[in-house]
N, C-alpha and C positions, 0 to 999 in steps of 0.2 A: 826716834819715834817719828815717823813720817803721818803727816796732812792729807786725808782724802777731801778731793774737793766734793759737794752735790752730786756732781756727773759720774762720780765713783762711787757712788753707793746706789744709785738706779743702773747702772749699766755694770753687771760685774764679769764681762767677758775680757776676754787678754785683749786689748788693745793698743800695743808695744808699742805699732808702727802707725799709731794714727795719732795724729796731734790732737792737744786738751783743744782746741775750739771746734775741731772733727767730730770729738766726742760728744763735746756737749750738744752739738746740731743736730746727731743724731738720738741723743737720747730723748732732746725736747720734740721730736716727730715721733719716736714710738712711746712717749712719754701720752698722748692724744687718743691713744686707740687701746687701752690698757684693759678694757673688758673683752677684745675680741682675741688678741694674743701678748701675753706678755714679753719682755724683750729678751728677759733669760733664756727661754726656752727658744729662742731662735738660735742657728747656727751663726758664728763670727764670720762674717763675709770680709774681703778682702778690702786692700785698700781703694783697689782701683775697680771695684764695682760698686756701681751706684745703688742706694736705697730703693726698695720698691715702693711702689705708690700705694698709701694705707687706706684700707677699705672701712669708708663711715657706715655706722648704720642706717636701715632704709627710714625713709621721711614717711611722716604721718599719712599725706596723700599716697607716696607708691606704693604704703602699705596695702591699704585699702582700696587705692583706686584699681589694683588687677582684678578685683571681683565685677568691680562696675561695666556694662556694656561702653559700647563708644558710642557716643552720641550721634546721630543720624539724622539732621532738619527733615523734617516731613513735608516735601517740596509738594505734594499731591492737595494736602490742605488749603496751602500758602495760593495754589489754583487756580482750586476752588471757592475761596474766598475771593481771588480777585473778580471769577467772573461772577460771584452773584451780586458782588457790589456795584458790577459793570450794568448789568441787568437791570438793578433795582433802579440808579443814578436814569439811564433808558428809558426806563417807564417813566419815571418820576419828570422827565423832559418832556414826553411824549403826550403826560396828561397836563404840564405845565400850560405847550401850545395849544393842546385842545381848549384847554380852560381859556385862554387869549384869544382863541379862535368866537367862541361862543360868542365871549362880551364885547366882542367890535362885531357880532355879527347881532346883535341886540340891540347893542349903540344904531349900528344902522337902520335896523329894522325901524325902532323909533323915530327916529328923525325922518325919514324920507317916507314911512308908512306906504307899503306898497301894495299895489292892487292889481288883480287882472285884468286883461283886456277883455271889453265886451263882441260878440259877433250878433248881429241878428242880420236876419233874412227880409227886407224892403222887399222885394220883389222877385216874382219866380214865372218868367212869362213861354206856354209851350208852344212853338211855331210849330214842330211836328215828331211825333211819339207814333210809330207804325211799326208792326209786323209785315214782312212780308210772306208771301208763301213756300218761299225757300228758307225759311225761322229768322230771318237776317233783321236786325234792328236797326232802325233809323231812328236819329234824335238829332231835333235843333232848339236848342232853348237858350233861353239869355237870364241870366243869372246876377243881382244886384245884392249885395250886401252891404252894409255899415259897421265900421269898425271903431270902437271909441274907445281912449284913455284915459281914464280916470286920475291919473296921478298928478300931482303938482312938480313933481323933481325927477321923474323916472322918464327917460327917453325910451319907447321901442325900435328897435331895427330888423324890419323884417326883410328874408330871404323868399324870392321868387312861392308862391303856396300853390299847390298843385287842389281841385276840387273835383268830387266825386261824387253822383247821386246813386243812392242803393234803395232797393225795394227791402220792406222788411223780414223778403226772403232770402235777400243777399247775393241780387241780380243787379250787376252795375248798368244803370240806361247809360252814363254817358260822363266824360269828364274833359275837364280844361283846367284853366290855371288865371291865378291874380298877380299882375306885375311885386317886384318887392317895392318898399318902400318906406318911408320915415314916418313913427307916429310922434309925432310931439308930444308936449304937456297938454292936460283937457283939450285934447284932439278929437276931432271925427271926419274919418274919412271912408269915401264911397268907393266901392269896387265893384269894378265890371267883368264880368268871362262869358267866355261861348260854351254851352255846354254838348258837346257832340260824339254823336258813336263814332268809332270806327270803321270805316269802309269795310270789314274783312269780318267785323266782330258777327258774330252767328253765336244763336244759342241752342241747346238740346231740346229734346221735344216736351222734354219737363219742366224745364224754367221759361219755353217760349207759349204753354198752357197755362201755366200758372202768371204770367207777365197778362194775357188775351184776356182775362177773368176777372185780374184786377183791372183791367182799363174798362171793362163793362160795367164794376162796379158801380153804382149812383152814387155814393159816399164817397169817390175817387180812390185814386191808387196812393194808398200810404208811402210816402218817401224821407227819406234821411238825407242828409248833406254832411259831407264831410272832405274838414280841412286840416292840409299837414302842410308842415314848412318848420322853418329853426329861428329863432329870434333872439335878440342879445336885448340888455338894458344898460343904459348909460345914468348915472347918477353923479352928476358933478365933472370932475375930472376921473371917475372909479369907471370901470367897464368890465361888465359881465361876459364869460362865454359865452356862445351859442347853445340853443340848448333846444330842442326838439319840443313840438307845440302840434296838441292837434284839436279841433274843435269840431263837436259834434251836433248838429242839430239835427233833432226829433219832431213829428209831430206835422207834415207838410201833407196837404193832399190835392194830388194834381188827377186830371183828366185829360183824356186825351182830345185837343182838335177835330172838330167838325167842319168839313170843306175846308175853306182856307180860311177861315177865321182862327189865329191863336187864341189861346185859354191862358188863365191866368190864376195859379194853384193856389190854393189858400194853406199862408204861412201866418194867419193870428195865433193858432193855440201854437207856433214852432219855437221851441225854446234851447234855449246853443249851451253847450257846455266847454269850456276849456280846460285843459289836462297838460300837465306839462310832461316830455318824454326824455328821462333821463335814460341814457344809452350805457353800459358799464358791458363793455368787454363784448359777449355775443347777447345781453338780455336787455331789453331794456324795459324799462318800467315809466 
């Protein structure tokens, strides 16, 4: 009565020529995959051809994952988030300085409390204001102003000021200029100019009627004065740009010379205004 080992009763094909450890190695490989094909029903392969490689069932994931798309980063959002965070961080800097800006510019303002400079008109003396009969203007006048600083800490520095007189028709008699110069702290200082037409300047027969009219008037010819130039302030070791300055006085009324005696306009009711002219690009204001 012959002994079958284990290996002989799962594997019941002829296997004459294949030794018991042959067997058993193969029966414990298709002994692993027993739901997909069993080893009976396979043909006897020989001895010198190898086992094929046993197919396991698919895994939980490749089951299911061939339904699922493939993932795709939505690099379009990932963008878009950067730049609006770039944006916001932007702003958020942009209003940080301004906000810095204001309270050193408050801090200043307190401390050093700054004020305009004053203009008024001393004196407005006319040596000669004539028509001739070819319309042509002549004008010699001498022109005195006072300039005063009010401030305790604020230095001005002014640029060369060019000066202008206009009728309130907007006929210029005549113009000249004030050297530049340094206003100190509660400063006051005196300025002199020539005020003169132009050897060339001629008017039309409109504004040289309307110039003849006002000079006959008794009440005198109503005049304006006006001054431009660029001025900086110095506060401390701090220094301001330059920055455009015009000053206007109203209110002067002059008459014209008789023989060779000058006249002397009366500038009590003249009162000066200063404006500062900030220039940005072609307007300025």
């Amino acid at each position: 009565m012959s002994v079958t080992s284990p290996c002989d009763k799962i594997f019941l094909a002829p296997v004459a020529a294949i030794s018991p450890q042959r067997k058993c190695r193969q029966t414990t490989i298709f002994s692993l995959d027993t739901k997909t094909e069993h080893p009976s029903s396979k043909q006897p392969t020989n001895a010198t051809t190898p086992a094929a490689n046993p197919s396991f069932p698919p895994t939980k994931a490749q089951r299911y994952g061939e339904a699922r798309p493939l993932y795709r980063p939505q690099t379009k959002r990932i963008r878009r988030s950067c730049c609006c965070s770039c944006c916001l961080w932007t702003t958020v800097a942009i209003l940080v300085i301004l906000l810095l800006a204001a309270i050193a510019t408050a801090i200043l303002y307190v401390f050093y409390s700054p004020h305009r400079p004053t203009f008024t008109i001393s004196s407005l003396k006319i040596s000669t204001l004539n028509i001739t009969s070819s319309s042509k203007l002549i004008t010699n006048i001498n022109l005195n102003v006072v300039a005063k600083n009010p401030n305790k800490r604020l230095v001005y520095t002014y640029d060369p000021i060019t000066v202008s007189l206009i009728t309130n028709d907007g006929i210029e008699i005549g113009d000249g200029s004030f050297r530049s110069f340094v206003h100190g702290t509660k400063n006051t200082t005196h300025l002199k100019a020539a005020i003169t037409s132009g050897s060339s300047q001629e008017l039309d027969n409109g504004s040289a009627g309307k110039l003849k009219a006002g000079l006959k008037n008794k009440k005198g010819l109503p005049l304006k004065m006006k001054l431009e130039t660029k001025v900086k302030a110095k506060m401390g070791a701090l220094k301001t740009p330059k920055v455009g300055i015009r000053v206007v006085c109203e209110g002067i009324k002059a008459a014209a010379p008789k023989g060779k005696s000058a006249t002397i306009a009366s500038t009590s009711n003249a009162k000066c205004k200063v404006d500062l002219r900030i220039k940005i690009w072609k307007w300025t204001f």
